[in-house]
C-alpha positions as CSV (number, residue, x, y, z in Angstrom):
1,X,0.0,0.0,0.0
2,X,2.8,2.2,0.8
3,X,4.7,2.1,-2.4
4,X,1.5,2.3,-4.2
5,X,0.7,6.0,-2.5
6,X,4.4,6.7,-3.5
7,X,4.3,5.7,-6.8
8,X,0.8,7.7,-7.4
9,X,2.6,10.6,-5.4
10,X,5.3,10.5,-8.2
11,X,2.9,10.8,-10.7
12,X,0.9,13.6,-9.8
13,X,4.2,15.5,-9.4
14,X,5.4,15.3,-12.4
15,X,2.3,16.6,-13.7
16,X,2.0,19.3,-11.7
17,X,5.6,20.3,-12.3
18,X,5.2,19.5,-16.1
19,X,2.7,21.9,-16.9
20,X,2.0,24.6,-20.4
21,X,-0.6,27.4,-20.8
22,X,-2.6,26.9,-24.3
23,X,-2.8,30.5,-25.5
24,X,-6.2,30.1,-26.9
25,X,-8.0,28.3,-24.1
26,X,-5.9,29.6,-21.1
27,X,-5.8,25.7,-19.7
28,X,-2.8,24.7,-18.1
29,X,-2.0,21.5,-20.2
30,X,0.8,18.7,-19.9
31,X,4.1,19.3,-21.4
32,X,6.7,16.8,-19.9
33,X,10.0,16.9,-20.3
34,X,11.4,16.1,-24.0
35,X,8.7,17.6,-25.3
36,X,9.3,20.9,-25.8
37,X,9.1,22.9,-29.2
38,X,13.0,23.1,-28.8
39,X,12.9,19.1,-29.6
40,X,9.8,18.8,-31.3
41,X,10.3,21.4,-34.0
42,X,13.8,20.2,-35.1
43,X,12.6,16.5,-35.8
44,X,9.3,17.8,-37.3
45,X,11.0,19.8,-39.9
46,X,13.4,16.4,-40.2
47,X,10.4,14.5,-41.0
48,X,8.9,17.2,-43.0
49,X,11.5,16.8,-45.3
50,X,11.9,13.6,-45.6
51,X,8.1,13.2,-46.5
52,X,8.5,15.6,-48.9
53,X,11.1,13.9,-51.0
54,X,9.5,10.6,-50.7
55,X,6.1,11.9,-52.5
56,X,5.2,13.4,-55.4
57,X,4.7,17.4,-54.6
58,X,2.7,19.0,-56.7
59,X,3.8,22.6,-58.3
60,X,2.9,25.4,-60.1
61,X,-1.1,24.3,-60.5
62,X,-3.9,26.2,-59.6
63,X,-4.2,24.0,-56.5
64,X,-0.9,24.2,-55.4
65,X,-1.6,28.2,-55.4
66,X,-4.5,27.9,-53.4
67,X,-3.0,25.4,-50.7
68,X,-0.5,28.0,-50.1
69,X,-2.6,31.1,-50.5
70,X,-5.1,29.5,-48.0
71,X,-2.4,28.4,-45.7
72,X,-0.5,32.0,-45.9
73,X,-3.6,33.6,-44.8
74,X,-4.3,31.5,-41.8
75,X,-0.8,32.0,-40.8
76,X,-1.1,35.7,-40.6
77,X,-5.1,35.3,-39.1
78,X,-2.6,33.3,-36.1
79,X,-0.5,35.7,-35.8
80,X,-3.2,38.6,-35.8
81,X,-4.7,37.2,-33.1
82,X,-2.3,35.9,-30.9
83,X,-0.5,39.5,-31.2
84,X,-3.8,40.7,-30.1
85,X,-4.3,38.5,-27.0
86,X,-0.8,39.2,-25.4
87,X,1.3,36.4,-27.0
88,X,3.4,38.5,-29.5
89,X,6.8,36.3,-30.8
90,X,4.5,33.0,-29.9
91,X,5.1,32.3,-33.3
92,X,9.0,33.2,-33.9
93,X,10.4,29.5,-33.9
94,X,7.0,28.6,-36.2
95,X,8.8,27.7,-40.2
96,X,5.4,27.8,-42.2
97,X,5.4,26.0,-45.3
98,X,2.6,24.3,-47.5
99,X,2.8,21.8,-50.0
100,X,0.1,19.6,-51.9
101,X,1.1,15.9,-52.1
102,X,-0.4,13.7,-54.9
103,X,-2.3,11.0,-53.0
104,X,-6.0,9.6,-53.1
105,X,-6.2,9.6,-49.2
106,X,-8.7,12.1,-47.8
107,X,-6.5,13.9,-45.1
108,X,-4.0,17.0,-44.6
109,X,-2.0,17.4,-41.6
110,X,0.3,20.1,-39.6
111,X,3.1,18.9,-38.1
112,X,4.5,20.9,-34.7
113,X,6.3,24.4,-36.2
114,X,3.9,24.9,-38.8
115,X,4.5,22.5,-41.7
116,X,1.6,21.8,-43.7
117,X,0.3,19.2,-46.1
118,X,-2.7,18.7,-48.1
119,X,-3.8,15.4,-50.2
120,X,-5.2,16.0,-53.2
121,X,-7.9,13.2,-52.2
122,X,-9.3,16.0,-49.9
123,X,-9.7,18.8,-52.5
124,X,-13.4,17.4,-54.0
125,X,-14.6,17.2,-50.3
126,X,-13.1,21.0,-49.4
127,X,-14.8,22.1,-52.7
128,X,-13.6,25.8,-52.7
129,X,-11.8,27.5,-51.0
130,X,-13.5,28.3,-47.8
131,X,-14.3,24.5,-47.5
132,X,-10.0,24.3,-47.6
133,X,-9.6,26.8,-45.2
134,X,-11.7,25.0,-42.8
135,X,-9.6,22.0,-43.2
136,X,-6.2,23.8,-43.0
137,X,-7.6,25.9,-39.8
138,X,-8.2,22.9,-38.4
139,X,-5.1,21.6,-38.6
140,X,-2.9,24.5,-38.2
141,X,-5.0,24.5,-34.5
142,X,-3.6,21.4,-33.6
143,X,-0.2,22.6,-33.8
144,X,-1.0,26.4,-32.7
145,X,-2.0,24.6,-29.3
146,X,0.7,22.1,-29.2
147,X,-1.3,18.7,-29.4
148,X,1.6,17.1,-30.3
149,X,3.1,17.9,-27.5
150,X,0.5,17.1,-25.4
151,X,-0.3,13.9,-26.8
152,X,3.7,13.0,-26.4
153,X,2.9,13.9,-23.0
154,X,-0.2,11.6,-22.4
155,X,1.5,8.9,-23.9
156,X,4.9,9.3,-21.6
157,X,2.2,9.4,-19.0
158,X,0.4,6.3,-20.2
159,X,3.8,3.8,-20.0
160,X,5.5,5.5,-16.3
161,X,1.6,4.5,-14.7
162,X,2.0,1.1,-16.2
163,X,5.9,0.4,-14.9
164,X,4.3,2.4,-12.0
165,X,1.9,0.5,-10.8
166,X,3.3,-2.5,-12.0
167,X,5.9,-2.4,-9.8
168,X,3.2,-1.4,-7.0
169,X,1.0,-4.1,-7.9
170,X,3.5,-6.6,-6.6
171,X,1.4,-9.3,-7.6
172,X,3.1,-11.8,-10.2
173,X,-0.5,-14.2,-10.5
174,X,-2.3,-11.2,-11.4
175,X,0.2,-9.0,-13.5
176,X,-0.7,-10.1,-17.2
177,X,-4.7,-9.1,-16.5
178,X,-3.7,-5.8,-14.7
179,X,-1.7,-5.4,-18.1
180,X,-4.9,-5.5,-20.0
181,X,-7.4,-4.3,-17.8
182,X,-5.0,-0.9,-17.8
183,X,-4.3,-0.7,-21.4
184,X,-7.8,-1.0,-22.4
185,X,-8.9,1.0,-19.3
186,X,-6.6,3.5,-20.6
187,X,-6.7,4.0,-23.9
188,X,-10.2,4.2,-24.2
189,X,-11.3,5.8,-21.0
190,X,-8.4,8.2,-21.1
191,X,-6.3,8.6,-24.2
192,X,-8.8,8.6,-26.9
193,X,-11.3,10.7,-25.0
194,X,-8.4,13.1,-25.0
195,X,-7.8,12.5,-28.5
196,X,-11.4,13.5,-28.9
197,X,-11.0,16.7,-27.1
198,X,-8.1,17.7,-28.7
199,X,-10.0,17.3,-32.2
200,X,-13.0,19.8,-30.4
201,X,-10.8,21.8,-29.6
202,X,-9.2,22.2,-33.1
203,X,-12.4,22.9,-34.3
204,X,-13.0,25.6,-32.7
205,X,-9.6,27.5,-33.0
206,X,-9.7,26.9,-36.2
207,X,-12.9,28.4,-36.9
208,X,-11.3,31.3,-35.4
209,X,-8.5,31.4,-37.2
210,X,-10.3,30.6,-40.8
211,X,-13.0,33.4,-40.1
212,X,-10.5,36.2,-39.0
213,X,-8.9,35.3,-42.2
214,X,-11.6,36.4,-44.3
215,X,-13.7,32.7,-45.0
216,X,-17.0,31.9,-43.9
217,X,-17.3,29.5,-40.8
218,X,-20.7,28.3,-42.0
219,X,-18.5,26.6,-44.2
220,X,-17.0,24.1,-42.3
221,X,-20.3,22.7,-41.2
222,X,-20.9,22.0,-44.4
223,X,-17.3,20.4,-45.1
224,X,-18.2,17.6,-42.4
225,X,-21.3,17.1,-44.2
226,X,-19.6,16.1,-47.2
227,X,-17.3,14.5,-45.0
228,X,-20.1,12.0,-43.4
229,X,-21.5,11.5,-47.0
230,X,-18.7,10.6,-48.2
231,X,-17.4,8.3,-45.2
232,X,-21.2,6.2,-46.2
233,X,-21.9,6.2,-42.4
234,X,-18.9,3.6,-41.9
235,X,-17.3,4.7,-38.8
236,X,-16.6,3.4,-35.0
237,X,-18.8,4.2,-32.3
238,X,-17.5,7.6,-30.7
239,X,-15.9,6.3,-27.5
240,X,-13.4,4.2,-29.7
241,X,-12.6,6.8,-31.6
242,X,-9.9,9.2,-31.9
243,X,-12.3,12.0,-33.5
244,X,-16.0,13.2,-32.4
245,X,-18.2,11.6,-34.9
246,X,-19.5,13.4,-37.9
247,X,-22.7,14.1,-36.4
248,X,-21.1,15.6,-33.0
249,X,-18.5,18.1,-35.2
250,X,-21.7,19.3,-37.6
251,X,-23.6,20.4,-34.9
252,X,-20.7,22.0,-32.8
253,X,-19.6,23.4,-35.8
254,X,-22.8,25.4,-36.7
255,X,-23.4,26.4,-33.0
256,X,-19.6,27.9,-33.3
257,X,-19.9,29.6,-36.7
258,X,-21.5,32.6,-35.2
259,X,-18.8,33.1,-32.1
260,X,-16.1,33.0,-34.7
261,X,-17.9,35.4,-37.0
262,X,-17.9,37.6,-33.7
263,X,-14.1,37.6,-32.7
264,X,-13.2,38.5,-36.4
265,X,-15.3,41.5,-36.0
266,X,-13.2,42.4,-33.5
267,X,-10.4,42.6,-36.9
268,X,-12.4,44.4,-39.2
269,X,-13.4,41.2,-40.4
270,X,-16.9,41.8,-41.6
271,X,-17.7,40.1,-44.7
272,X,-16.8,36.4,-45.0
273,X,-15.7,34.4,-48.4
274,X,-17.6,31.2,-49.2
């Protein structure tokens, strides 16, 4: 019992002593050691570029123009409004780039620092341009709050409980169905809700970040719609999934749209491109 309370003693210290403020929500949010944007942005770019020249990159289309022309314009929406809510050089270490990658997969992703890709599978479900912006705000949110980072964090968090209480456990009969009692315990009462909240959360910011930039947030309701169609209803139930389900983000989404509309007012923002 003892070296169970000291184990769960160590724990909790580390989180409280491991601790970040997202600058768009004000939460204090894990951010252990190793994990800072000191180590994470080096490898991302590392990675980055070692994506890069294993795909085909597309150049010099009218696609490729609007990937970066969308992205460009979020980037400076970020920095508008951080600058605006006291976190002025938040951005400094951030290397922004966008690229279009030739592949059927719907998706696009931000990696930690700012670097950006779109699939061209995605394009038919964006539609225009607003439709993109809502999927690049999105992502550009994720690394705007360092999810990354926090996930990292979780995941560190995750394995030290494990050894943790395995140790504390002290019980060799019983060890292997502690093992998978906690790992499904876990993941799907802890790591994917958080997962989950993560993806909310990107929403949100990035219906900020995509209005203060000039495009309509009524538009990214309407992206996940075309999303859901799309998917043909074939998805996990929500609490085993790492996203909200279709139906969750639509209505968050629209309750959202008018908030964001709001807060780029507050930019001169007053007229919105669908």
């Amino acid at each position: 019992m003892k070296s169970k309370k000291i184990v769960i003693g160590m724990i909790t210290l580390v989180i409280l002593l491991s601790c970040a403020t997202n600058p768009f929500t004000g939460k204090q949010t894990m951010a252990l050691p190793g994990t800072e944007n000191s180590s994470l942005f080096p490898a991302s770019f590392q990675q980055y570029n070692q994506f890069l020249s294993e795909n085909k990159v597309i150049k010099g289309t009218s696609d490729a123009a609007m990937v970066t022309r969308v992205g460009q314009k979020i980037a400076v929406a970020a920095e508008r409004w951080l600058n605006a809510n006291g976190q002025v050089g938040y951005l400094n270490d951030y290397k922004w780039e966008y690229n279009l990658v030739d592949d059927k997969a719907v998706n696009a992703w931000c990696m930690p620092g700012g670097k950006i890709v779109v699939y061209t599978g995605i394009l038919p479900i964006a539609k225009n341009e607003a439709g993109l912006a809502a999927i690049m705000g999105h992502e550009v949110a994720h690394a705007l709050a360092n999810h990354g980072q926090q996930r990292m964090s979780a995941s560190m968090l995750q394995q030290v409980g494990a050894v943790g209480l395995n140790v504390a456990l002290q019980d060799d009969k019983n060890l292997e169905l502690f093992n998978q009692a906690y790992g499904i315990g876990s993941q799907v009462g802890v790591m994917l809700p958080f997962s989950r909240s993560h993806e909310t959360e990107a929403d949100s910011i990035g219906l900020t970040l995509m209005a203060v930039a000039g495009y309509n947030p009524d538009q990214a309701a309407d992206l996940w719609k075309r999303m859901d169609a799309q998917s043909g209803g074939q998805a996990p139930p929500e609490f085993l999934s790492t996203h909200p389900s279709n139906a969750s983000r639509i209505t968050n989404l629209t309750a959202l749209a008018p908030k964001a509309k709001d807060e780029a007012k507050k930019f001169g923002v007053t007229s919105f491109k669908d």
